[in-house]
Residue frames as qw, qx, qy, qz and C-alpha x, y, z in Angstrom:
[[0.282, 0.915, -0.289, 0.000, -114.24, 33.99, -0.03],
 [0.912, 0.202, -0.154, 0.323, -110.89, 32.34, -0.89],
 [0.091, 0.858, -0.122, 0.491, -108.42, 34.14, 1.48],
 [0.391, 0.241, -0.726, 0.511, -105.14, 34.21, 3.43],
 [0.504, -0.799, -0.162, -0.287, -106.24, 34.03, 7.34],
 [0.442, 0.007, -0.595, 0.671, -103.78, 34.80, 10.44],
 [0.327, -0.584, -0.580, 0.465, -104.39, 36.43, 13.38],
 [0.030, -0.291, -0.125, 0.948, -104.08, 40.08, 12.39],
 [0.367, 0.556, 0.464, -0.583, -106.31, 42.49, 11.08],
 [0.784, 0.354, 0.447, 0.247, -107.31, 41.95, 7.86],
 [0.196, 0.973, -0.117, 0.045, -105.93, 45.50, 6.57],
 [0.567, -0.588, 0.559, 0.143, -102.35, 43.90, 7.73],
 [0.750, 0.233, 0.559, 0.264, -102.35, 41.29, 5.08],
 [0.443, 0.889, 0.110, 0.006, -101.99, 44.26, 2.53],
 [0.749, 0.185, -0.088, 0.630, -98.25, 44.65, 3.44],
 [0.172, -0.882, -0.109, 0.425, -96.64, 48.37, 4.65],
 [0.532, 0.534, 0.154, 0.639, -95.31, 50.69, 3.21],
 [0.444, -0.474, -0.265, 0.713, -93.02, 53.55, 4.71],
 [0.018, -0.926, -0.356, -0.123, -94.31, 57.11, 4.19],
 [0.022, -0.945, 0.285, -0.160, -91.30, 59.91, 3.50],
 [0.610, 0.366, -0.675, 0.197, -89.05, 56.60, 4.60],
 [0.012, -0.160, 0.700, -0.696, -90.30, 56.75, 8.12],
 [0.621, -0.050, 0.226, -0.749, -94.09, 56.77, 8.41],
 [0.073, -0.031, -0.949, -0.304, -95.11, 52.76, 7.98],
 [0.593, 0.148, 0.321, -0.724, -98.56, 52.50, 7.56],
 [0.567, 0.382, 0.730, -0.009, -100.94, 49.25, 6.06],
 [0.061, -0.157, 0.498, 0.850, -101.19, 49.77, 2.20],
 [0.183, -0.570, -0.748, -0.285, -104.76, 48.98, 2.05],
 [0.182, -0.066, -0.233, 0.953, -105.91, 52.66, 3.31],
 [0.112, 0.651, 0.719, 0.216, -109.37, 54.31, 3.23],
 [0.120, 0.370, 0.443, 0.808, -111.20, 57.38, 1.59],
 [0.030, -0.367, -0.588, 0.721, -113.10, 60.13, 3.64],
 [0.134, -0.004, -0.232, -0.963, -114.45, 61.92, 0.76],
 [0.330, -0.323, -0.689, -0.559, -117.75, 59.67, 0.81],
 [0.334, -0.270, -0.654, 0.623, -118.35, 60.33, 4.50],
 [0.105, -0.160, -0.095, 0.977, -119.92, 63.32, 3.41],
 [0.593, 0.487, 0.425, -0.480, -123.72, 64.57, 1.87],
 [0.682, 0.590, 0.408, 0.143, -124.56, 64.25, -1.83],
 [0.500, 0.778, 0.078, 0.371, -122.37, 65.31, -3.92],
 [0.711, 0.054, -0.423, 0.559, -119.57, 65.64, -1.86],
 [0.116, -0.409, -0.042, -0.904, -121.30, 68.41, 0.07],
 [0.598, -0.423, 0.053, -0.679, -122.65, 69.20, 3.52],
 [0.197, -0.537, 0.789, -0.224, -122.93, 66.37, 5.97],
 [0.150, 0.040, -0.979, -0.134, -123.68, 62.76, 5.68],
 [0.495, -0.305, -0.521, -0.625, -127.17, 61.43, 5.54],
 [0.843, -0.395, -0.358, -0.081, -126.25, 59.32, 8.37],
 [0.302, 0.869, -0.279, 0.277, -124.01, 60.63, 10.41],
 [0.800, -0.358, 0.420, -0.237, -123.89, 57.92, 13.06],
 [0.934, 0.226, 0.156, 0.228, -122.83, 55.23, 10.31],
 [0.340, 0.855, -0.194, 0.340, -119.99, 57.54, 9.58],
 [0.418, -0.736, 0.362, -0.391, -119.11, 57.69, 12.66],
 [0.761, -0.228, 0.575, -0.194, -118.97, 53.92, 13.02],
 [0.742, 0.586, -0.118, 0.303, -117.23, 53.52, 9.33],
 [0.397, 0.782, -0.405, 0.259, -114.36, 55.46, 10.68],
 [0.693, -0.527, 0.386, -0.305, -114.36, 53.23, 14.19],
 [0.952, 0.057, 0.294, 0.058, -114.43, 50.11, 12.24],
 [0.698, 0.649, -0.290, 0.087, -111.65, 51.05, 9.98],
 [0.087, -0.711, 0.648, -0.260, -109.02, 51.53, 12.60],
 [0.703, -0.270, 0.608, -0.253, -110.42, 48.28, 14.40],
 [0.894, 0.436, 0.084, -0.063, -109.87, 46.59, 10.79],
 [0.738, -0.299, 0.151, 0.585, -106.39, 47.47, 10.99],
 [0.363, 0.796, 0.132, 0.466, -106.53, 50.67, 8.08],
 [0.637, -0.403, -0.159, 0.638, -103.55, 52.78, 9.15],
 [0.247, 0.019, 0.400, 0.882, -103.48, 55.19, 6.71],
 [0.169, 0.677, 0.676, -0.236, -106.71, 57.40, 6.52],
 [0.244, -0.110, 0.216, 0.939, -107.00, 60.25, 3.69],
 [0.131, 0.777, 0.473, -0.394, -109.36, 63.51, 3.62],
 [0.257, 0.291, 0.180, 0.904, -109.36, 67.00, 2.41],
 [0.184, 0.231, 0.418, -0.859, -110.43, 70.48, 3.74],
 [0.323, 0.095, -0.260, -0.905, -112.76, 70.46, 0.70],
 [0.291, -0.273, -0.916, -0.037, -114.77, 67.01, 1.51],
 [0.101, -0.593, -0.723, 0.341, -117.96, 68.65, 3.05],
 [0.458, 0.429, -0.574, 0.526, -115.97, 71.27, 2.93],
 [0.208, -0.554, 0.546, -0.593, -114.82, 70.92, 6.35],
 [0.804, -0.323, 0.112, -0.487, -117.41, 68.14, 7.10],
 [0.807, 0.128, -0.410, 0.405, -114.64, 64.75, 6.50],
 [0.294, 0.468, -0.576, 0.602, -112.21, 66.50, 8.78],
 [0.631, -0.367, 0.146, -0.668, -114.96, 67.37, 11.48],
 [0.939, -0.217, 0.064, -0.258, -116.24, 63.73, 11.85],
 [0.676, 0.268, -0.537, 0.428, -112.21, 62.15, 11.56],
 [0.184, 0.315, -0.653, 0.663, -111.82, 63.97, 14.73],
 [0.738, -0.348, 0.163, -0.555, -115.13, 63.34, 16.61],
 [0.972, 0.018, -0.211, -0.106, -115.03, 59.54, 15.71],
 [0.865, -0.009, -0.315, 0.390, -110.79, 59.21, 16.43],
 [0.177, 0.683, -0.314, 0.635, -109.67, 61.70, 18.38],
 [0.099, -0.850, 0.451, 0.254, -107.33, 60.96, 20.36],
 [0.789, 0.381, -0.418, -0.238, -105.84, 58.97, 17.57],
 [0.988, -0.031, 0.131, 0.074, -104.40, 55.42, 17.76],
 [0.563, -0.597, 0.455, 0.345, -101.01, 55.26, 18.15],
 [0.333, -0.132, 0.809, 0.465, -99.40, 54.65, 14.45],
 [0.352, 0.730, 0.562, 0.167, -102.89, 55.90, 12.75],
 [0.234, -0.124, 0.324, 0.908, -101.85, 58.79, 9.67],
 [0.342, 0.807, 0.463, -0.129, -104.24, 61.12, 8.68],
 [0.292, 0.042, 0.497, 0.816, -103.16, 62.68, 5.24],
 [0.301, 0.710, 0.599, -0.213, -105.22, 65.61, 3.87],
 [0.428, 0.323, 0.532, 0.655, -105.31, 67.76, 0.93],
 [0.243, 0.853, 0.304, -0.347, -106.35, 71.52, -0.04],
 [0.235, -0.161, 0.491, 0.823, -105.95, 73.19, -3.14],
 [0.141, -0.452, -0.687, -0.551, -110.00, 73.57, -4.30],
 [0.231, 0.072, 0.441, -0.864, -112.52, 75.83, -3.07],
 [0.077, 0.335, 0.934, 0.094, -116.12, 74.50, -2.99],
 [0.222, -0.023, 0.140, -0.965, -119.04, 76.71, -4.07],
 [0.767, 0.089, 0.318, -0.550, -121.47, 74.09, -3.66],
 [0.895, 0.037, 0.416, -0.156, -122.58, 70.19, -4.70],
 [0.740, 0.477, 0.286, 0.379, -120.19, 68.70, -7.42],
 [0.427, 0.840, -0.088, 0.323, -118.25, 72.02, -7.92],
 [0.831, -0.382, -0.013, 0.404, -114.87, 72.27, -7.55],
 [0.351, 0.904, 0.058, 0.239, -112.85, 75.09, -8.07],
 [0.771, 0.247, -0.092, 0.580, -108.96, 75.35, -8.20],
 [0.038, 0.922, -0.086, 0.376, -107.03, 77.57, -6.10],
 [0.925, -0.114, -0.115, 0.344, -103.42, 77.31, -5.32],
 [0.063, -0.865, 0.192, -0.460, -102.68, 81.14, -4.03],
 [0.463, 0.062, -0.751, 0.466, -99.93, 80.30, -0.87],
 [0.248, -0.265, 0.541, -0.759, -102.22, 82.44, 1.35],
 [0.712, 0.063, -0.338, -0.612, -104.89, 80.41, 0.28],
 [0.619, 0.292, -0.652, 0.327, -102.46, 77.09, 1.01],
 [0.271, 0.190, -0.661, 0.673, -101.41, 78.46, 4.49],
 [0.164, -0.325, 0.536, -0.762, -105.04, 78.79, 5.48],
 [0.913, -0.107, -0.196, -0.340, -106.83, 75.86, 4.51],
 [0.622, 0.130, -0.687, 0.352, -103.64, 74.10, 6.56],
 [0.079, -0.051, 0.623, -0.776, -104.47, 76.09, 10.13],
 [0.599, -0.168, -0.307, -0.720, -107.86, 75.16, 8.87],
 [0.845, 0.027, -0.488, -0.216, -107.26, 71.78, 8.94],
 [0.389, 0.046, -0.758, 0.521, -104.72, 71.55, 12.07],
 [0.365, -0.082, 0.453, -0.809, -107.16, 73.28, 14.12],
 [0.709, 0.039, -0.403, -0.577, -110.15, 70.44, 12.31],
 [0.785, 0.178, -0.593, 0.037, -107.88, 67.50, 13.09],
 [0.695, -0.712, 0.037, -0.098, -107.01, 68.41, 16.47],
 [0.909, -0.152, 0.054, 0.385, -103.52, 68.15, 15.80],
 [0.137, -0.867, 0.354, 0.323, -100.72, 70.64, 16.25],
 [0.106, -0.609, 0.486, 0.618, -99.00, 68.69, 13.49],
 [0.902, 0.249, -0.168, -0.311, -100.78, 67.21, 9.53],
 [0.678, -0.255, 0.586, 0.363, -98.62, 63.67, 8.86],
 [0.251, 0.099, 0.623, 0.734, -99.02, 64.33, 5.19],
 [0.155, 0.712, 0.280, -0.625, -100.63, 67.17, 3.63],
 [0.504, 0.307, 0.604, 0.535, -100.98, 66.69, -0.19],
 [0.160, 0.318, -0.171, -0.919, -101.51, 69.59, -2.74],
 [0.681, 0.322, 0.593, -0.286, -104.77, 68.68, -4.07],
 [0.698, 0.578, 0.333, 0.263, -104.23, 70.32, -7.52],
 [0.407, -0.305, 0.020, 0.861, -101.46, 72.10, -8.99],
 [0.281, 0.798, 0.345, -0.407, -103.42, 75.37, -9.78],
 [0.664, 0.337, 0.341, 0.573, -102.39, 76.42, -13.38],
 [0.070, 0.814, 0.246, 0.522, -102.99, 80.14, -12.78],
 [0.368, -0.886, 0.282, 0.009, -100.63, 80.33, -9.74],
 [0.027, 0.624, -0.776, 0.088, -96.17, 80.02, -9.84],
 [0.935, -0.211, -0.245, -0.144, -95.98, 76.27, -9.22],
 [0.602, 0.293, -0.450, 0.591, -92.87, 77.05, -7.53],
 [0.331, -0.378, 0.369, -0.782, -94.94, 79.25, -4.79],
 [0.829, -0.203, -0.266, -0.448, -97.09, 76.19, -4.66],
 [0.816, -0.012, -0.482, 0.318, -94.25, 73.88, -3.77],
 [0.339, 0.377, -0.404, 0.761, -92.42, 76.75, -1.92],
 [0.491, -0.424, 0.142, -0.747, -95.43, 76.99, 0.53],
 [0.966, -0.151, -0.166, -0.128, -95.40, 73.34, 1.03],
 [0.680, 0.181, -0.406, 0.583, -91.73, 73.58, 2.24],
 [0.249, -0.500, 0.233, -0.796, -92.58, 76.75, 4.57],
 [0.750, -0.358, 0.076, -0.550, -95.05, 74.65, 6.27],
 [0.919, -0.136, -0.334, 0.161, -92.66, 71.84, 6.76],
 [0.448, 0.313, -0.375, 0.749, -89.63, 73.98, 7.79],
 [0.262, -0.469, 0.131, -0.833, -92.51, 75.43, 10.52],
 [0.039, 0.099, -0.977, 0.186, -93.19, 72.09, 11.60],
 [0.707, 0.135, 0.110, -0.685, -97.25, 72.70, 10.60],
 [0.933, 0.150, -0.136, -0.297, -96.61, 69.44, 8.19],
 [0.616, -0.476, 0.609, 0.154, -94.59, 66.65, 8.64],
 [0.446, 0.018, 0.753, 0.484, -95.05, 65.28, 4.96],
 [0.377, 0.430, -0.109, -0.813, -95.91, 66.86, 1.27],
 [0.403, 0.345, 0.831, 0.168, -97.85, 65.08, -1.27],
 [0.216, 0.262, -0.428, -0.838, -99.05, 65.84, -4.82],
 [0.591, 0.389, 0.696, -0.125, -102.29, 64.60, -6.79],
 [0.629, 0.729, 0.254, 0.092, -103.53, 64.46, -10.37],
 [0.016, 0.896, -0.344, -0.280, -99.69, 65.52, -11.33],
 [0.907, 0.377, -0.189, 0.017, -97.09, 64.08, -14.30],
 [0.812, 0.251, -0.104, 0.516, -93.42, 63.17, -14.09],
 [0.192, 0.451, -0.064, 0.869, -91.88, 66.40, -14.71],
 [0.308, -0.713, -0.099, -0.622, -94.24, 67.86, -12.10],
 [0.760, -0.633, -0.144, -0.032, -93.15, 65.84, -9.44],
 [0.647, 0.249, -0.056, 0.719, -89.39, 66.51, -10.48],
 [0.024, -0.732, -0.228, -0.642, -90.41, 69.99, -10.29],
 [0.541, -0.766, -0.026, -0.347, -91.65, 70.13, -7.02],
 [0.934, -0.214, -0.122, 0.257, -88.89, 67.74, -5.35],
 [0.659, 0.310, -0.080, 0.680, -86.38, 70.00, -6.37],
 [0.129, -0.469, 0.364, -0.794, -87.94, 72.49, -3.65],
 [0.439, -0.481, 0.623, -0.433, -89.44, 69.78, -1.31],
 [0.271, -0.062, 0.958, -0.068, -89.89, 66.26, -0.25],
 [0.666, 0.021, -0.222, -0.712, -92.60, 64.58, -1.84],
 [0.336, -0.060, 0.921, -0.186, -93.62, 61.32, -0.08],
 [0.486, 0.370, 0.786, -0.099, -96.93, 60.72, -2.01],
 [0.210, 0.177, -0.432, -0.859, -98.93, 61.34, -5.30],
 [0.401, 0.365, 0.756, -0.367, -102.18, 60.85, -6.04],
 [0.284, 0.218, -0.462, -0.811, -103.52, 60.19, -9.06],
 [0.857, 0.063, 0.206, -0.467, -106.50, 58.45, -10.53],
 [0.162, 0.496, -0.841, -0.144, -105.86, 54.82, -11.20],
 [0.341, -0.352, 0.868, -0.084, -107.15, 51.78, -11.27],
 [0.472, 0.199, 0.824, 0.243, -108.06, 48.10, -13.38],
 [0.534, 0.556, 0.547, 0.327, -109.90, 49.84, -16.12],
 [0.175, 0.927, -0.171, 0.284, -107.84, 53.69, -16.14],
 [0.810, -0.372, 0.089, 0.445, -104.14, 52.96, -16.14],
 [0.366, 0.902, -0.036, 0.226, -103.15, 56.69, -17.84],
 [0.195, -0.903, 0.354, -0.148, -100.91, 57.26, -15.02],
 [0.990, 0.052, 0.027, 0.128, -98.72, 53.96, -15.60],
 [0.630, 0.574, -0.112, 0.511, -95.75, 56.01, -15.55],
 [0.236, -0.706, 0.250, -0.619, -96.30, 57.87, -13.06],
 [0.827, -0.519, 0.100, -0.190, -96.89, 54.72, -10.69],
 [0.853, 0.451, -0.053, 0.256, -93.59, 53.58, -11.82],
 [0.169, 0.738, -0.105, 0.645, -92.03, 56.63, -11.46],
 [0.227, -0.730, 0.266, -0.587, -92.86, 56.48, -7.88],
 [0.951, 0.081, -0.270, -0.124, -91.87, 52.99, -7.25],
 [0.876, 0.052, -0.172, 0.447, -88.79, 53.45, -8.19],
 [0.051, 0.609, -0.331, 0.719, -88.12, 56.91, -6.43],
 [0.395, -0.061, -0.796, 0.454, -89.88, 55.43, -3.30],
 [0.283, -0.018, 0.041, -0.958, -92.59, 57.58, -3.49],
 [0.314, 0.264, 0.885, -0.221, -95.88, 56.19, -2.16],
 [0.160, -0.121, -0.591, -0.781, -98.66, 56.09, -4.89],
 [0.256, 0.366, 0.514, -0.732, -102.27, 56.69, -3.87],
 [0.030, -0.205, -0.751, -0.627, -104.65, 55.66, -6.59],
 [0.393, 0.239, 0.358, -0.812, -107.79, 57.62, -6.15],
 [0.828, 0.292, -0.080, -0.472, -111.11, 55.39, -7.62],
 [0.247, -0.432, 0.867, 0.029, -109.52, 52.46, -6.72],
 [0.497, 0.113, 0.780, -0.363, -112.89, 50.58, -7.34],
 [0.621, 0.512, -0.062, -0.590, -114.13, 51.42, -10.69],
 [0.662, -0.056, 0.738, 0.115, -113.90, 47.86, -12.68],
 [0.378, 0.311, -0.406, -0.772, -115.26, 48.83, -16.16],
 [0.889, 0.198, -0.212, -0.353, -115.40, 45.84, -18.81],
 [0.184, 0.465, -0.813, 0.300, -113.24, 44.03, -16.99],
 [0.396, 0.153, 0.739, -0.523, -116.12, 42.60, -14.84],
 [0.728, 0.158, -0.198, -0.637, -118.45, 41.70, -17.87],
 [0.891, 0.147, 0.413, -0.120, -119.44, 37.81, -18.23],
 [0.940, 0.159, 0.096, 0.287, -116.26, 36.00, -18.93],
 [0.083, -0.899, 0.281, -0.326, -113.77, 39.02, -17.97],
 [0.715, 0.198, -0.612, 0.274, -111.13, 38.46, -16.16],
 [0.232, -0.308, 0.352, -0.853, -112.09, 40.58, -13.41],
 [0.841, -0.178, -0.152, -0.488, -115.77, 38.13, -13.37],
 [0.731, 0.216, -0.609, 0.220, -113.28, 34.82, -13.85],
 [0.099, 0.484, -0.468, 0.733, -111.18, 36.16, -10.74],
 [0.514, -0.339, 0.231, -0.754, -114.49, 37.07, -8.96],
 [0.868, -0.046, -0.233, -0.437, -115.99, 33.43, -9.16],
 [0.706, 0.384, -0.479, 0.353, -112.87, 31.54, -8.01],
 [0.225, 0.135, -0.542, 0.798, -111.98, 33.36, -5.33],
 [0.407, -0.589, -0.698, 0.027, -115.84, 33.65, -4.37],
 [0.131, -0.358, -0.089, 0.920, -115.24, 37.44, -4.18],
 [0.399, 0.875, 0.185, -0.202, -116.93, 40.66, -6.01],
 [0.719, 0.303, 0.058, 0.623, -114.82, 41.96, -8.84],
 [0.057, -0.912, 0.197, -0.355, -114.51, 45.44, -7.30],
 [0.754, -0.568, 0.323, 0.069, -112.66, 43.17, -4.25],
 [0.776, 0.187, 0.299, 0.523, -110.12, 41.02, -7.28],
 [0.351, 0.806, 0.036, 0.475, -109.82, 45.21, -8.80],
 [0.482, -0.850, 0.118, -0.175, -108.45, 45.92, -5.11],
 [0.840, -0.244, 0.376, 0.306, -106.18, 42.68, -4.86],
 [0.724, 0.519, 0.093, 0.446, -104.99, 43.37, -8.39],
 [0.085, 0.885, -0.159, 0.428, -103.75, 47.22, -7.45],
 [0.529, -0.779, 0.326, -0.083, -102.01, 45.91, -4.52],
 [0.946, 0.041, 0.238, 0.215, -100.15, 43.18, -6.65],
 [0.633, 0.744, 0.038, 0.210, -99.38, 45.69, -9.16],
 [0.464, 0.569, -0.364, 0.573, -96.83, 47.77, -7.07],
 [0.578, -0.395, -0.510, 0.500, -95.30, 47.61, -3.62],
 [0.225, 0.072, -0.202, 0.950, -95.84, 51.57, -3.94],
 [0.358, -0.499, -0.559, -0.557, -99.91, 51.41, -4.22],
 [0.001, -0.189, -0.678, 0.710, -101.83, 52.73, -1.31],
 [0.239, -0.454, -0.666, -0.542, -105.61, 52.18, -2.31],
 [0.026, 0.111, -0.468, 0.876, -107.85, 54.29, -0.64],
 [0.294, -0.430, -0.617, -0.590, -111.65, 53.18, -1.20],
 [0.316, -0.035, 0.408, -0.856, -113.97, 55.05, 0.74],
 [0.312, -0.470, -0.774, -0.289, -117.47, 54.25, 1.52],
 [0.441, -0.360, 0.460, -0.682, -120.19, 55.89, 4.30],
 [0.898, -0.196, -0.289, -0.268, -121.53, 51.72, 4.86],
 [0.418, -0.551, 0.716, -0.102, -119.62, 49.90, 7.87],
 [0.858, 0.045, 0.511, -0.017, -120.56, 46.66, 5.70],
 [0.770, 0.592, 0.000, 0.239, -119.08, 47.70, 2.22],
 [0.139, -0.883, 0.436, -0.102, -116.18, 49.06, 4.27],
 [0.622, -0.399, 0.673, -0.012, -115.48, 45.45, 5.66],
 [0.871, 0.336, 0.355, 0.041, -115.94, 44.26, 2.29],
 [0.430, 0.888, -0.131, 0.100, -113.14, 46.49, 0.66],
 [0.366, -0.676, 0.613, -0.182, -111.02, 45.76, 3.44],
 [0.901, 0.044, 0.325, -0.285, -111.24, 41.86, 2.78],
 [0.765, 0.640, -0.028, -0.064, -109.89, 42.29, -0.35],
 [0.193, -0.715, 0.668, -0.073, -106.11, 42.73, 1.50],
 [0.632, -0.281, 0.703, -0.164, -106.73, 38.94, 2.02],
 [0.920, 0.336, 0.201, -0.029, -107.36, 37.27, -1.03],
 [0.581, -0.302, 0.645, 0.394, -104.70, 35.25, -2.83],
 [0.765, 0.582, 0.173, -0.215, -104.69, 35.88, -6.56],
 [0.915, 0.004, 0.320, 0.245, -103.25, 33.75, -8.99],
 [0.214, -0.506, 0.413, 0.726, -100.08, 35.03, -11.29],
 [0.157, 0.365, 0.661, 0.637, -102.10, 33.80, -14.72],
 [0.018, -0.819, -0.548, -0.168, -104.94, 35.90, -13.42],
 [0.196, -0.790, 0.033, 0.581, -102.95, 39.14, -12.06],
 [0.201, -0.126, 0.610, 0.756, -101.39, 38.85, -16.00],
 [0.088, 0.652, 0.679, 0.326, -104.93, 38.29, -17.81],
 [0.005, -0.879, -0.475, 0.043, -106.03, 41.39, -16.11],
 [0.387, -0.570, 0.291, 0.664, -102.91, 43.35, -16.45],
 [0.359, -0.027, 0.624, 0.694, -103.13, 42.33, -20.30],
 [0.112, 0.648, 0.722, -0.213, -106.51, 43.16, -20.66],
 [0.018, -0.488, -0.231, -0.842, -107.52, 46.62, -22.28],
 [0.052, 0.408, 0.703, -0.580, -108.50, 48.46, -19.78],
 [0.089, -0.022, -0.504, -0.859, -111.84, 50.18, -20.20]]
């Protein structure tokens, strides 16, 4: 592989970014959701390798580490605290509730504040910590106030349960919305080399200073076919193109915080890697110009 080397860990080479203006964490970040059984349900096949995914991240340098109550449910939080508790100085765990889970693949929307206020004591009592660093609304439920939504995410900062709010799968206007009753340090949305819907949105939080979280960081489409620029990329640099779809998202904006998960301690170190490579400015443009798809 074709790729910067110094002395730190390779998650370093990704650059920081400051969380709420204060939290700095590595922008190369990783995903808990796959930590879990099939279908995002129940616990991991292996629950040792899990275990020894979420070791190796820290020891890779990954500062930034992001769950939800509904990953198992419960089972992501669980094994964050077996594997790091007590945490590493400067390591952020960010998690997320807004979905109840009535089994494998189903997800099911619910953004009631009592709902809110007890999948958070869920999770501080999960995480071993007496306060979340960022606590994201997973979805804004359409069938509850979205002003109780936000207003419950300010309660729980003004109570000192969270230290930072965060939004996912949400437009413009919705983070306006919410801002205008609390902070918002992050958004999550889906994003990346071959689904760039939210291109406005990453923007958007760029230039407010809002960190962006691109959930499916890895998906490559036709971008990776024979003679792609994503393939091109790959061959050059003597990478995979999911690694060049990693480098690209970190070129794109100094607000990106990719999160790719895995439950392998080897495709972990390979996702991580990707912090390091050096890509060129005609190839970050080819694949920028590119249809995605």
């Amino acid at each position: 592989m074709v790729a910067r080397t110094t002395g730190d860990p390779p998650a370093a080479a990704s650059g920081t970014f400051r969380l709420g203006g204060e939290m700095e964490v590595h922008r190369l970040g990783f995903g808990a959701m796959r930590i879990t059984g099939k279908g995002v349900w129940g616990p991991p096949a292996d629950r040792q390798e899990s275990v020894r995914v979420l070791r190796r991240t820290v020891e890779l340098g990954i500062t930034l580490i992001d769950t939800a109550d509904s990953y198992g449910p419960r089972v992501s939080e669980e094994l964050i605290a077996e594997a790091l508790h007590p945490y590493p100085a400067g390591l952020v765990i960010a998690t997320k509730a807004g979905f109840e889970r009535s089994g494998p693949d189903q997800w099911n929307t619910n953004g009631h504040p009592r709902h809110l206020r007890a999948a958070c004591e869920g999770s501080l009592r999960r995480l071993r910590v007496e306060v979340i660093d960022l606590w994201q609304l997973h979805r804004v439920d359409p069938d509850v106030t979205a002003d109780d939504q936000y207003g419950l995410m300010s309660d729980l900062m003004a109570e000192g349960k969270i230290r930072h709010a965060g939004l996912s799968e949400v437009t413009v206007e919705q983070i306006e919305a919410a801002r205008r009753i609390v902070p918002v340090a992050t958004v999550q949305n889906r994003y990346n080399v071959a689904d760039r819907k939210w291109d406005a949105v990453l923007d958007h939080c760029a230039r407010e200073g809002i960190g962006f979280i691109p959930w499916y960081p890895l998906a490559v489409g036709k971008l990776a076919d024979a003679g792609g620029p994503l393939a091109d990329a790959a061959r050059r640099l003597e990478a995979s193109p999911p690694q060049v779809a990693l480098a690209w998202l970190l070129r794109r904006s100094p607000a990106m915080l990719p999160i790719p998960g895995t439950s392998n301690v080897a495709h972990l170190e390979e996702n991580v890697a990707a912090a390091t490579l050096e890509l060129g400015d005609e190839e970050f443009a080819r694949i920028a110009e590119e249809e995605p798809g």
